[in-house]
N, C-alpha and C positions, 0 to 999 in steps of 0.2 A: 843297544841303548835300553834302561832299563825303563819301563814305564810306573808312573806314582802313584801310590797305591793311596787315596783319600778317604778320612771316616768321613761319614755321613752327623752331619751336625743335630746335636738336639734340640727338641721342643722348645726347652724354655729360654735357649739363645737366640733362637726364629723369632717366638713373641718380646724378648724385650729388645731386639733390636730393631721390630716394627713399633714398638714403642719410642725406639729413640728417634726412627725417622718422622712418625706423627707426629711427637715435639717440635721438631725442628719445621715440618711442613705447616703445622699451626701456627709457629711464628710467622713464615713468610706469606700464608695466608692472612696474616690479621693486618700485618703489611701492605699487601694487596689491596684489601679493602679500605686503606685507608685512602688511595688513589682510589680506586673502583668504588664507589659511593651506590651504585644499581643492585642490589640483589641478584638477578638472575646473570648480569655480567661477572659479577663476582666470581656466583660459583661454578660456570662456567671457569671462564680465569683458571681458578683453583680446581678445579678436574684435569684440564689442559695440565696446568704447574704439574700436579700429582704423578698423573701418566708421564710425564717427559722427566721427570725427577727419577724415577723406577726405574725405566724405559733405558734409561739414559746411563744410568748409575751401574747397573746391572750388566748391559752390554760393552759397559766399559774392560780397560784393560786390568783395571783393581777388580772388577767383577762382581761389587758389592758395595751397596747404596754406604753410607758414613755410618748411619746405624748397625749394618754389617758387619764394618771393618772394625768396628768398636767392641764387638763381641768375637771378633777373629774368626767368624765367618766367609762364605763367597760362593757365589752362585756359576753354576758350568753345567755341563752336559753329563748324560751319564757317565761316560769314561773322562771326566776334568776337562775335557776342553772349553774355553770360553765362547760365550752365548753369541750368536750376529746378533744385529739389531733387529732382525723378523722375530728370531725366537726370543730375544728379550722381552716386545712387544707381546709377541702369542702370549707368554705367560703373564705379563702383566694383564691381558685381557681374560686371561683362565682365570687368574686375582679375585677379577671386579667381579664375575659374574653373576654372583649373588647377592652384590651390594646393587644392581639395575633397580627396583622398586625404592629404595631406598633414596639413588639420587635423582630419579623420576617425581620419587615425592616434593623433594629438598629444590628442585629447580621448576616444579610445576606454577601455575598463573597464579592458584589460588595462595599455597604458600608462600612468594616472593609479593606476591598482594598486601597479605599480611605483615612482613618485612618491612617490606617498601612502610608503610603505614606507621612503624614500631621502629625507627628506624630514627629518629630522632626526639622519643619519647622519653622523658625521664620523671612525668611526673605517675605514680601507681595506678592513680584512678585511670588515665587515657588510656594506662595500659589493659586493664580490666573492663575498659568499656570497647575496645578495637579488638580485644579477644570474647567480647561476648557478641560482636558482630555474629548476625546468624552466620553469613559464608564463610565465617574463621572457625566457627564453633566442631570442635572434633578432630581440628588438623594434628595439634600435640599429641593425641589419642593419637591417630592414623603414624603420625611420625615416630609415636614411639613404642606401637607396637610392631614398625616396620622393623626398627635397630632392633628389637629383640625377637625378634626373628630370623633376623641376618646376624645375630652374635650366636643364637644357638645353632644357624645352619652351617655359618664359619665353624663351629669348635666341633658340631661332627661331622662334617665333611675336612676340612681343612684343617686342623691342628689336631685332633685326637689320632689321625694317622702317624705325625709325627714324631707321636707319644709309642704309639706301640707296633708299629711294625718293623720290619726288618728296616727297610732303605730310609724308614724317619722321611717319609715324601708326605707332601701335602698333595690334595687332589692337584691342586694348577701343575706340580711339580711330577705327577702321573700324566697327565694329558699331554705337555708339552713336552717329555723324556730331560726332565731338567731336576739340577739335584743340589741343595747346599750343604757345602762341605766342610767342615773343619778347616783352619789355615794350618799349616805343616808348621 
C-alpha cells in the first residue's frame, strides 16, 4: 500500500480561511447576542461557540472547519492522519494562547460594566458621558493596546512561520505535531 504524500499548505490560505471562519463565527455570534442580552454571558456563549466550532470542525472526518474546505485545505497529523478530538482541542488551545489577556480583558467586571451600560444607548452624548466615567476611562486604551499586541505576537509567532519555513507550521501546529495540508 502506498502511502500519500501531502504539500504542506501556504500562509495565505491559513489566514484567509481563518478569515472566512471569523465571518461566519461573527454572524452566529451577533445572533447569539441577540438571545443573550448580558455581556459577560454573551461572551462567554461565543468563546464556548468558538472553541467547539474549531474543536469540532477540525476533528472531524472533512478535517477542516468550512473556511478550510473553501481554500481546499485540512488539518491531520504530521504523516495525514486525522486529528482525535484531544488533539483537536490541544491545538485549538496552543491557538488561543496568546489571545488570554485579550479575552481576560473583554470578559472582565469593569469592561462588561461598561457594556452592560452602552448597551442600549443610542443617543452620542450618554455615550460620551458613560465613557468618561472615571472606572471606564482607559479600558478602549487597555483593549486596544491588548489586540495589538496579540496581532503582532500572532504574526511572529504564528503566521510568519508559515511563510517561511520548510513544514509552513504555525507555532500551535509545532507544539501539538499537527500540520495543514493541501487537498490532493
Amino acid at each position: 500500500m502506498t502511502e500519500k504524500i501531502f504539500q504542506p499548505a501556504g500562509g495565505w490560505s491559513r489566514i484567509a480561511a481563518v478569515f472566512l471562519d471569523c465571518f461566519f463565527l461573527l454572524l452566529v455570534c451577533v445572533l447569539v447576542f441577540a438571545v443573550v442580552r448580558n455581556v459577560q454571558a454573551y461572551n462567554l456563549a461565543c468563546q464556548i461557540l468558538i472553541a467547539a466550532y474549531f474543536i469540532y470542525f477540525e476533528g472531524s472526518l472533512r478535517q477542516a472547519t468550512p473556511g478550510k474546505r473553501a481554500m481546499k485545505i485540512f488539518v491531520a497529523t504530521k504523516d495525514g492522519k486525522r486529528l482525535s478530538w484531544q488533539k483537536s482541542a490541544l491545538r485549538y488551545l496552543a491557538w488561543i494562547v496568546f489571545s488570554l489577556p485579550y479575552i481576560f480583558l473583554t470578559i472582565g467586571p469593569r469592561y462588561a460594566s461598561m457594556n452592560e451600560q452602552l448597551l442600549n444607548v443610542s443617543d452620542p452624548e450618554t455615550v460620551k458621558r458613560i465613557m468618561a466615567e472615571p472606572q471606564n476611562q482607559g479600558l478602549t486604551t487597555q483593549l486596544s493596546i491588548s489586540l495589538i499586541f496579540y496581532i503582532l505576537i500572532g504574526l511572529a509567532f504564528y503566521f510568519l512561520p508559515m511563510f517561511f519555513s520548510k513544514e509552513k507550521a504555525g507555532l500551535h501546529d509545532r507544539l501539538t505535531g499537527t500540520q495543514v495540508f493541501k487537498r490532493p
